[in-house]
C-alpha positions in Angstrom: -44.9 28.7 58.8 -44.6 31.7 56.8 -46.9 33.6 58.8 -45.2 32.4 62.1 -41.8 33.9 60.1 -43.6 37.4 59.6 -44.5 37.4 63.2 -41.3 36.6 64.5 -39.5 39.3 62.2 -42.1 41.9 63.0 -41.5 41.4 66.7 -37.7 41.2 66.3 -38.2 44.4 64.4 -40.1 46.3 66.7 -39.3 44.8 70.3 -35.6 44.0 70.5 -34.5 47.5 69.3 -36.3 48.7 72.1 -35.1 46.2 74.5 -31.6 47.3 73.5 -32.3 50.8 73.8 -34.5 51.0 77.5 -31.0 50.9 79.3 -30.6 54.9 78.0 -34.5 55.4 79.1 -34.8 54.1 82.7 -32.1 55.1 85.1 -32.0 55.7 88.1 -34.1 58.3 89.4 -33.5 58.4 93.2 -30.3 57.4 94.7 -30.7 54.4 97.3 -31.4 56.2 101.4 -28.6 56.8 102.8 -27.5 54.1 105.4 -27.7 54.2 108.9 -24.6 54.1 110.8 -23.8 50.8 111.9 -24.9 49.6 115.7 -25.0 46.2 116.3 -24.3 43.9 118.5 -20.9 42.2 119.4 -22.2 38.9 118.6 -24.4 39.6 115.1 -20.4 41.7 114.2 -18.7 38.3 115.1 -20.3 36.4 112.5 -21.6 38.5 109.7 -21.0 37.2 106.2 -18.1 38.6 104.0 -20.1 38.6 100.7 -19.3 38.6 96.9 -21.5 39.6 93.8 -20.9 38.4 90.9 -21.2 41.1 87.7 -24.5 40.2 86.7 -26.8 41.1 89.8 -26.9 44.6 92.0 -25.3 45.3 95.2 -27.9 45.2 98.4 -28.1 49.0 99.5 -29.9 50.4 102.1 -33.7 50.0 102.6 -34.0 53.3 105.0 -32.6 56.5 106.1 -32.5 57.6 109.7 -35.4 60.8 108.3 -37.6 57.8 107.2 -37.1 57.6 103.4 -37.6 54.0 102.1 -36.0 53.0 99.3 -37.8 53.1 96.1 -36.0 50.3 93.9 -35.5 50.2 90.3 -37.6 49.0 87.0 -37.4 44.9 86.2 -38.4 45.0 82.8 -36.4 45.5 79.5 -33.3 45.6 81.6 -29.9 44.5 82.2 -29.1 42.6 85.6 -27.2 45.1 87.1 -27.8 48.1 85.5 -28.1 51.3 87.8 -27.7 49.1 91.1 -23.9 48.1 90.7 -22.2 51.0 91.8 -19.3 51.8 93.8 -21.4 53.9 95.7 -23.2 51.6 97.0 -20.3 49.8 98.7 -19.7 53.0 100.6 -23.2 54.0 101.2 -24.4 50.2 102.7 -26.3 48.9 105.4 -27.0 45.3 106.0 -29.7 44.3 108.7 -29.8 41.7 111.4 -31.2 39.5 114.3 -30.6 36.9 116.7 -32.6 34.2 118.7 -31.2 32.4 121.3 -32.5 28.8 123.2 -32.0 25.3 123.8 -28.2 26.4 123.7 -28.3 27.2 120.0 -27.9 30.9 118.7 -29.4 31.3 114.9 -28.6 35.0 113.3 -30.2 36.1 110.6 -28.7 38.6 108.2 -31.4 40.5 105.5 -30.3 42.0 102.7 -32.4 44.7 100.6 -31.3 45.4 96.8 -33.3 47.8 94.7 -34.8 45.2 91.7 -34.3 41.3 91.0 -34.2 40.2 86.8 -34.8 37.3 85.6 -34.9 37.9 82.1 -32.7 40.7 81.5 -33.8 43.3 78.3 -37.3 41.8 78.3 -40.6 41.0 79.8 -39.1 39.8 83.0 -40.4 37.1 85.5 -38.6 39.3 88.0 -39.8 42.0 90.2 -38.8 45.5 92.0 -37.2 44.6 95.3 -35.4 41.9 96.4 -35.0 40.8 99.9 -31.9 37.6 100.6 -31.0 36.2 103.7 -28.4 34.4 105.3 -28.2 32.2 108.7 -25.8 31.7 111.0 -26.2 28.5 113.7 -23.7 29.4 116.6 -23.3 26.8 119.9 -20.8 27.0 122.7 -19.2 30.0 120.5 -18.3 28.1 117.4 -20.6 28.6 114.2 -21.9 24.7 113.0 -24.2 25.8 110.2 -25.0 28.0 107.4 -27.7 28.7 105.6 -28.3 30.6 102.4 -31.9 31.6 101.1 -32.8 30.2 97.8 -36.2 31.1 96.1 -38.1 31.1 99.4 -36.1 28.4 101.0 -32.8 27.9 102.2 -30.0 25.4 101.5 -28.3 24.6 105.1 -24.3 23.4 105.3 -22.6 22.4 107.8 -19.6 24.8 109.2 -17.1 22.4 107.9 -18.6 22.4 104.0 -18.1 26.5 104.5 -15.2 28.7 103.8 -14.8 31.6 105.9 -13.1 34.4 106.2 -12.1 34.6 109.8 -15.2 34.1 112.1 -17.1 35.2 108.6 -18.6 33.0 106.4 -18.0 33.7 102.7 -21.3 33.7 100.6 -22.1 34.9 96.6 -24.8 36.7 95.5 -25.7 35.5 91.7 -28.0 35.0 89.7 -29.4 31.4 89.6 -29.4 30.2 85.7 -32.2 31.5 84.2 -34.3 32.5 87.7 -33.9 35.4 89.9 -30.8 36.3 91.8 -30.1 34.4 95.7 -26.8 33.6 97.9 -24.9 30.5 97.3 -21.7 29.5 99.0 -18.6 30.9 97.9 -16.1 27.9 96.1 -12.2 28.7 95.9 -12.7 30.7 92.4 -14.5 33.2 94.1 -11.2 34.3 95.8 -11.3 36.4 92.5 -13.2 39.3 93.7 -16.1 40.7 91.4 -17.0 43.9 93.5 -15.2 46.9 92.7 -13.8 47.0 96.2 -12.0 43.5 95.7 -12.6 42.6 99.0 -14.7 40.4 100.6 -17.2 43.1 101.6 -19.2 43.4 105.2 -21.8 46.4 104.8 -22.5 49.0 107.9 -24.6 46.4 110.1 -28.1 47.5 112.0 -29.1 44.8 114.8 -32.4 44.5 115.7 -32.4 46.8 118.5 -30.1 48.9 116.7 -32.5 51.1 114.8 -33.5 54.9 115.5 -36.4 55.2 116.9 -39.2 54.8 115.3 -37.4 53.9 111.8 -37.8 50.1 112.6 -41.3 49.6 113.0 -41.7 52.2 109.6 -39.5 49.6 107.6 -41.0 46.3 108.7 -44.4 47.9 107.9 -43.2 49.1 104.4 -44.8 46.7 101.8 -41.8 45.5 99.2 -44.2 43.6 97.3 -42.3 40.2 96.3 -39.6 41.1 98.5 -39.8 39.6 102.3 -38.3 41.0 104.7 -37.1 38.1 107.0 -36.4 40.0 110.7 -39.7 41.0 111.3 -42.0 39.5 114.0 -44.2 38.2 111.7 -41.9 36.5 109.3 -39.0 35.6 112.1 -40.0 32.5 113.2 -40.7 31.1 109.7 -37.5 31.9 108.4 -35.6 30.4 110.8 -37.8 27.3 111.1 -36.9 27.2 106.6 -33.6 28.0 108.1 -32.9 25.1 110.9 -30.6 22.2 110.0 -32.6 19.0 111.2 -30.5 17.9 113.5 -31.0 20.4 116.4 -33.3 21.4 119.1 -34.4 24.7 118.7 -37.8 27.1 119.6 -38.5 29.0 116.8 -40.6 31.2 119.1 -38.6 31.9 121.9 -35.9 33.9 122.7 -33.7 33.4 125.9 -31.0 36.8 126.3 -31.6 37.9 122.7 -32.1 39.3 120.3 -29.4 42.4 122.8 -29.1 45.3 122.3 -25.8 47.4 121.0 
């Protein structure tokens, strides 16, 4: 036991001052792209998520400029949560990207969210990683929105419209971080009517559809590698997410798209 004691003081000693101290070493080094200007469709507008963040996670900032630039993200490791990615900055400088696919006379639209680093463990040797991708889905028929859907971890937790609050046409969803996992979107509750952002407003970032990209910058994003981060909207990952995404009670082709995804 003794020894076990020296062991724990030495790395008290030697590791937890410099856990304290990294926030002064790693900042950040590039500032996120700057965003594209918003072009999306009526539709993907109509029912974007108004979104929260609660104080210990980042904002989600752009992923590309129009030149091409990709963002880099930020360090993981011997951390805070929101350290150099909480900015009011990045409110002004957003984008948020989306897509639609339309059948069986269901409309699902899927908003992706990019933010620069995802901590677990914050000031130490994190179970985290350097990018984060979140999603959230929309289930629209006959014009009215019926479900929700917030990724979680690689899955998604579905509620109907009714279990929702919204803000307008809007549904209102927090990013947080999940106890002691990574950060996600969960549904907003009446508390969260006390804003957290430094706007204090439910916030709605400059929005990119699908066919709303310059050209080109697209097809350079989706082939960008973001390590654990996924980006949900591309052809390959599309009809996966939305298949994690789909309430069990509906008809819907994952694969097929019938007047979408438009075009702005």
């Amino acid at each position: 036991m003794a020894a076990l004691s020296r062991i724990a003081l030495l790395f008290a000693t030697v590791f937890i001052p410099s856990a304290l101290a990294t926030p002064l070493i790693f900042s950040r080094a590039v500032n996120p792209p700057t965003a594209l200007p918003q072009r999306a469709t009526a539709n993907d507008l109509r029912w974007q998520p108004s979104l929260d963040f609660d104080t210990d996670g980042c904002y989600n900032v752009p992923a590309i400029s129009a030149d091409g630039t990709i963002a880099q993200g930020l360090p993981h490791n011997w951390v805070s949560a929101s350290s150099d990615c909480r900015d009011l900055s990045d409110l002004d400088n957003n984008n948020v990207y989306s897509r639609q696919r339309c059948n069986s006379g269901w409309c699902v639209y899927i908003y992706d969210y990019y933010f620069e680093k995802d901590v677990s463990v914050p000031y130490f040797i994190d179970t985290g990683h350097t990018h984060d991708w979140e999603h959230i889905a929309v289930w629209v028929k006959d014009g009215k929105a019926e479900y929700v859907g917030a990724s979680q971890h690689g899955n998604y937790e579905v509620k109907p419209a009714s279990q929702v609050r919204w803000d307008g046409e809007h549904p209102k969803m927090v990013y947080h971080k999940d106890g002691g996992s990574t950060h996600c979107f969960r549904f907003a509750n009446t508390a969260d009517d006390a804003i957290e952002n430094a706007k204090g407003v439910w916030f709605r970032g400059a929005l990119v559809s699908y066919n709303g990209f310059p050209a080109g910058i697209r097809d350079l994003l989706y082939a960008h590698d973001f390590g654990s981060g996924n980006i949900a909207l591309k052809d390959s990952a599309f009809p996966g997410q939305i298949s994690k995404a789909k309430p069990a009670a509906i008809t819907f082709d994952i694969n097929l798209d019938e007047g979408s995804p438009g075009t702005p």
